[in-house]
C-alpha positions in Angstrom: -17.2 -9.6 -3.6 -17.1 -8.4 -7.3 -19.6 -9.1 -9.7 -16.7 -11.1 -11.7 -19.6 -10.0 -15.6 -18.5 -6.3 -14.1 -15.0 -6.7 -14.9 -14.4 -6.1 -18.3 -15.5 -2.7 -17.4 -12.7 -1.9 -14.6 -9.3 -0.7 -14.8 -6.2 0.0 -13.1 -4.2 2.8 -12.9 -0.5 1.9 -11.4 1.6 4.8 -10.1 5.2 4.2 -8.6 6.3 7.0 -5.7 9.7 8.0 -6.7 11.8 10.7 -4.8 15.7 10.6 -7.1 16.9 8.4 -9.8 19.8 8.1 -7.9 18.8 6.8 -4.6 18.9 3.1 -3.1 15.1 2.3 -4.6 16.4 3.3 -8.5 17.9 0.0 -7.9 14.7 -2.2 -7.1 12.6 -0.1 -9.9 13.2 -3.4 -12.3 12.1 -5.7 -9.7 9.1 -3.7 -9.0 8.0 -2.8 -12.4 8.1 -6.5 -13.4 5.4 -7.9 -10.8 3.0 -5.3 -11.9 3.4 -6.9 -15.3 3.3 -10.1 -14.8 -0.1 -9.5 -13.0 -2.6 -12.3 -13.6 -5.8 -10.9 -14.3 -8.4 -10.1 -17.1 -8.7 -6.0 -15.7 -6.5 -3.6 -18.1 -3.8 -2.8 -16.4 -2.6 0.8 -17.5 1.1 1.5 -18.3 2.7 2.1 -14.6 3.5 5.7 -14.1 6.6 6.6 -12.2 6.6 10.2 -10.6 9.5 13.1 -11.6 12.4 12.8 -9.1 11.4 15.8 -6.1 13.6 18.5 -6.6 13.8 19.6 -3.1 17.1 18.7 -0.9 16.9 15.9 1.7 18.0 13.2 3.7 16.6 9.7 3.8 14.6 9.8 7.2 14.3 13.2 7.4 11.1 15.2 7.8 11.5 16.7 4.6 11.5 13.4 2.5 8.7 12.7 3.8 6.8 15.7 3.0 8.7 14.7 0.1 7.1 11.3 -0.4 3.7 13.2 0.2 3.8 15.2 -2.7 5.2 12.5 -4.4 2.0 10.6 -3.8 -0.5 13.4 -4.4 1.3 13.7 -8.0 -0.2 10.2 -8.6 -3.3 10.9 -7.6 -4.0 14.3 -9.7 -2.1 12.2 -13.0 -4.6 9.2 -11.8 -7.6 11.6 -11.8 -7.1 12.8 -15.6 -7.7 9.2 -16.7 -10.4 7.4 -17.0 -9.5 4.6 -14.7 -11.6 3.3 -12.2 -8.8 2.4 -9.6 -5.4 3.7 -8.1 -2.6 0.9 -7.4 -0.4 2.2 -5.8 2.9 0.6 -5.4 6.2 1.5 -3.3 9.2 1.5 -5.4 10.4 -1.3 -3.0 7.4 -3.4 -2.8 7.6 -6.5 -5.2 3.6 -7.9 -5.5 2.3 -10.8 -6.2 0.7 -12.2 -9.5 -2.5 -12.4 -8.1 -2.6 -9.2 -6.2 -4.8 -7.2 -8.0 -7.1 -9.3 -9.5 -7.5 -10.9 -5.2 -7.8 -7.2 -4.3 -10.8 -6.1 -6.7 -12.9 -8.8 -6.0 -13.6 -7.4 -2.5 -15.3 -4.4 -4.0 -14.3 -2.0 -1.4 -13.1 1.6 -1.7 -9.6 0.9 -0.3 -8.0 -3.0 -0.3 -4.4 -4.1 0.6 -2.2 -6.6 0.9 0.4 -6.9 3.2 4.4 -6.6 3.5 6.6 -7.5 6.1 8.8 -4.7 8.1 12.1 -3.8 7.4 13.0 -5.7 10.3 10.1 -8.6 10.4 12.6 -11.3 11.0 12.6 -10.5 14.7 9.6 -9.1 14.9 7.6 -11.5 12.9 4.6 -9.1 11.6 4.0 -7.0 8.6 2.9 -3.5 8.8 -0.6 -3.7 8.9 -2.8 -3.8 12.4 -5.8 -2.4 13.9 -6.3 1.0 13.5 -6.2 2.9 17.1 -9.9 4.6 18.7 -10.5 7.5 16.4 -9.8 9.9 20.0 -6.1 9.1 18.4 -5.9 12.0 15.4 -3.4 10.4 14.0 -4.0 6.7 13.8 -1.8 3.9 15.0 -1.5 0.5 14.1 -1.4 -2.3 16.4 0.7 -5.0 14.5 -0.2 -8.6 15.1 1.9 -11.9 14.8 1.9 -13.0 11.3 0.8 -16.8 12.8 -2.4 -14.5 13.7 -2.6 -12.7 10.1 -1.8 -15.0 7.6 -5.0 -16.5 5.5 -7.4 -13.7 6.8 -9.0 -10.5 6.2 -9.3 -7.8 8.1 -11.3 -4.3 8.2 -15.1 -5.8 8.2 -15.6 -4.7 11.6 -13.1 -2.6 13.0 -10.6 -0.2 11.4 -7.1 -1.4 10.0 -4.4 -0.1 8.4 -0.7 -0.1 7.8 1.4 0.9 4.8 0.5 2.0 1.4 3.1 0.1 -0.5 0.3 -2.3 -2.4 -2.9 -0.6 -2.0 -5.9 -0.1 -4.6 -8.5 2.3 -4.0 -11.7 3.7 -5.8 -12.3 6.6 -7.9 -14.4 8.0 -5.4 -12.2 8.0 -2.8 -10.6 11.0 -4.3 -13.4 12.6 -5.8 -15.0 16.0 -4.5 -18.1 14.9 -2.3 -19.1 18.5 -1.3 -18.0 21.8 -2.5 -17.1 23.3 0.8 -15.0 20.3 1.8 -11.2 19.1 -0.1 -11.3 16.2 -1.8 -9.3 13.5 0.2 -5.7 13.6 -0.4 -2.6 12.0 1.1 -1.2 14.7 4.0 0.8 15.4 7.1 -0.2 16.1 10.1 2.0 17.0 12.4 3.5 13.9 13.9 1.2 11.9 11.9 2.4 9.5 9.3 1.0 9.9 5.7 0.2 6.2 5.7 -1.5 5.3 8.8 -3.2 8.7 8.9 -4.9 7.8 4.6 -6.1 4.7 6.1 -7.5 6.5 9.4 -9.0 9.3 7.4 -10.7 6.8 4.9 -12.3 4.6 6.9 -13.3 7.8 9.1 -15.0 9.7 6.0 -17.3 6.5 5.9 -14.8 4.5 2.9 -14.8 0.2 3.2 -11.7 -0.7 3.6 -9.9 -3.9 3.6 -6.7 -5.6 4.3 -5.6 -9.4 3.2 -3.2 -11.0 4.4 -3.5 -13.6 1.5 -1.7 -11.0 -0.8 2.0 -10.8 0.4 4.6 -9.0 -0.9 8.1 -8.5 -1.1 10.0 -5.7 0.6 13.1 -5.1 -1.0 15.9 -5.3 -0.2 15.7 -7.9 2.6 12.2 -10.4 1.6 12.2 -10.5 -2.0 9.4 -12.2 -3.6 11.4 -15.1 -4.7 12.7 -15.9 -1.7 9.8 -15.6 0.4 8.3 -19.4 1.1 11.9 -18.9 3.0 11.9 -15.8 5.0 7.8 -16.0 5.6 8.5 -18.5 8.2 8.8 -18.3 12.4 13.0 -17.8 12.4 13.9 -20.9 14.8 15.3 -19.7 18.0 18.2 -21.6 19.0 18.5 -23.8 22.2 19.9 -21.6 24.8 22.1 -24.5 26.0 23.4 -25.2 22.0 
């Protein structure tokens, strides 16, 4: 955990992934934008930066918004790395967080620390999209999601690899810093079939990079588990009799 005398000299960069100001998210950006400022916590929190619509042409769920989405989140990186900030929140433009999210997060004083958000479809499935991190013979990296009865009140990463989304993570200067001049510094990409979330977290905690994820940091996930509502949606649904 943090030295908590350290923390006057930390701050937060916040950057918001946006891909068109006209699309279903420009809706939630309110929503959003408010949790990051009603964060709890002594750490300046730098003004959150949004990123210029894309100006390419695609189609939610195509393969081209989400090389969209990449370059989306490589622009906050590079406007992250001409501050002086010491770390990168970054924070899906339909992820509500928590009050105490950040300040919970940078106590663990690891190079990348999330919390967690349920799937778009967690009332059936009942787990948020976070889990342990595949063998690294898997290039990729895929997540093995667990029950949320299983998650909830715990963190995860100390000794084995997780990883999930990147909705409500923070991460370290040095995690995007150039660590050898023959070798890129570390920046979100596709591969292939691999996913530019699952494949960060894979490639982190590869490179040698702590990582965490706690479960006690939940957030919303617009439109369908809103922050407000969540002591409501966060529990087991109750299945009914099959004789009722």
């Amino acid at each position: 955990m943090i030295n908590l005398s350290l923390k006057s000299n930390l701050s937060v960069f916040v950057g918001i992934p946006s891909l068109s100001r006209k699309d279903r998210y420009d809706s939630y950006i309110s929503s959003v934008l408010n949790s990051i400022r009603t964060q709890k916590t002594d750490i300046t929190i730098l003004e959150p930066y949004i990123t210029p619509p894309h100006s390419g042409i695609y189609q939610h769920g195509d393969r081209s918004r989400l090389n969209a989405i990449t370059g989306r989140m490589n622009n906050i990186v590079d406007r992250f790395m001409t501050t002086d900030a010491t770390h990168l929140f970054i924070n899906d433009g339909d992820v509500e967080t928590p009050s105490h999210a950040i300040d919970t997060l940078i106590r663990h004083n690891v190079d990348v620390a999330s919390g967690v958000y349920p799937f778009h479809n967690f009332d059936s499935v009942y787990s948020m999209a976070f889990g342990r991190v595949t063998p690294n013979d898997n290039p990729c990296g895929k997540i093995r999601p667990r029950d949320w009865d299983y998650m909830k009140g715990h963190v995860f990463g100390e000794d084995e690899q997780w990883g999930g989304g990147t909705g409500c993570v923070l991460i370290k200067r040095r995690v995007f810093k150039r660590h050898h001049h023959k070798i890129a510094p570390l920046r979100f990409s596709r591969d292939g079939d691999c996913g530019l979330d699952i494949f960060f977290w894979k490639r982190v905690q590869d490179a040698g990079f702590t990582a965490r994820v706690d479960a006690n940091v939940v957030c919303g996930h617009l439109p369908k588990y809103p922050l407000k509502y969540i002591k409501s949606w966060i529990r087991r649904p109750i299945k009914p009799d099959k004789d009722t």
